[in-house]
C-alpha positions as CSV (number, residue, x, y, z in Angstrom):
1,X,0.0,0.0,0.0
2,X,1.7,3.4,-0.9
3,X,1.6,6.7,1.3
4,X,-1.1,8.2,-0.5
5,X,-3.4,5.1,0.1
6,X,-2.4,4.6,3.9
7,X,-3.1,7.7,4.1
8,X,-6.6,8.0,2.8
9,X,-7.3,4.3,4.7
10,X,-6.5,6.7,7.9
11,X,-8.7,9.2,7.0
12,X,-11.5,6.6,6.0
13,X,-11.2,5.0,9.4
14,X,-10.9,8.2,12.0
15,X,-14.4,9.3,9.7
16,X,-15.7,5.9,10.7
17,X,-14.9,6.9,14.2
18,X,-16.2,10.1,14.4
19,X,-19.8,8.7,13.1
20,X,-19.5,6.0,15.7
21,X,-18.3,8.0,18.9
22,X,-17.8,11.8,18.6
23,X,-15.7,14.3,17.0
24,X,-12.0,13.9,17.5
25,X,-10.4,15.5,19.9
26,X,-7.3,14.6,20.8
27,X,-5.0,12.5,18.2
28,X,-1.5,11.6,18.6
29,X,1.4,11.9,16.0
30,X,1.7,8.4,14.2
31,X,4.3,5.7,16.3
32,X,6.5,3.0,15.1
33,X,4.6,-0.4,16.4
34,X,7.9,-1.8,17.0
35,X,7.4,-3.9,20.2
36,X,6.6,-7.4,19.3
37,X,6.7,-8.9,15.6
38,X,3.5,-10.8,16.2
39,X,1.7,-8.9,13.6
40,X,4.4,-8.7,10.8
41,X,3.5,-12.0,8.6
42,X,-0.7,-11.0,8.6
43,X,0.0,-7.1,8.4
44,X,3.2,-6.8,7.5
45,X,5.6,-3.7,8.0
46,X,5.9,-1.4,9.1
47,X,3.1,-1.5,11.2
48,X,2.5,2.4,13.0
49,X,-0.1,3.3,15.6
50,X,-1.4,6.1,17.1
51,X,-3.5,7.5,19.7
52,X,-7.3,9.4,19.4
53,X,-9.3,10.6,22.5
54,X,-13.0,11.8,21.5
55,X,-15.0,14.5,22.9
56,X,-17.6,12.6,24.2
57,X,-16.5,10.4,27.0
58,X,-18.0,7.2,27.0
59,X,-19.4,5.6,30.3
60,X,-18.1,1.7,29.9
61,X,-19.9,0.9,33.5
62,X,-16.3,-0.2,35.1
63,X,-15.2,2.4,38.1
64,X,-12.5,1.7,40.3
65,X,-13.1,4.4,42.7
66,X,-16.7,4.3,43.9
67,X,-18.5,7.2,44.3
């Protein structure tokens, strides 16, 4: 997959996101996955992640401090 492509992918995706959960809010600058090669053969490399918060916060029912 060239740039241009991954890059679209991304933008396809965070969309899917935004229609799902809220508008972005927060999004980190892309990372190296380089941690494990567990993903390599079915992905392949290299593999990059990154981080998004969304404006609405979502209540998943799990608190660890009650109250």
């Amino acid at each position: 997959m060239n740039k241009n492509n991954t890059f679209k992918l991304s933008l396809d995706i965070k969309k899917q996101l935004e229609d799902k959960f809220s508008k972005v809010d927060l999004e980190s600058d892309k990372m190296d996955f380089d941690f494990t090669t567990y993903y390599n053969q079915e992905m392949g490399t290299p593999l990059f992640r990154r981080f998004i918060a969304f404006e609405k916060l979502i209540d998943d029912g799990f608190h660890t401090n009650p109250g």
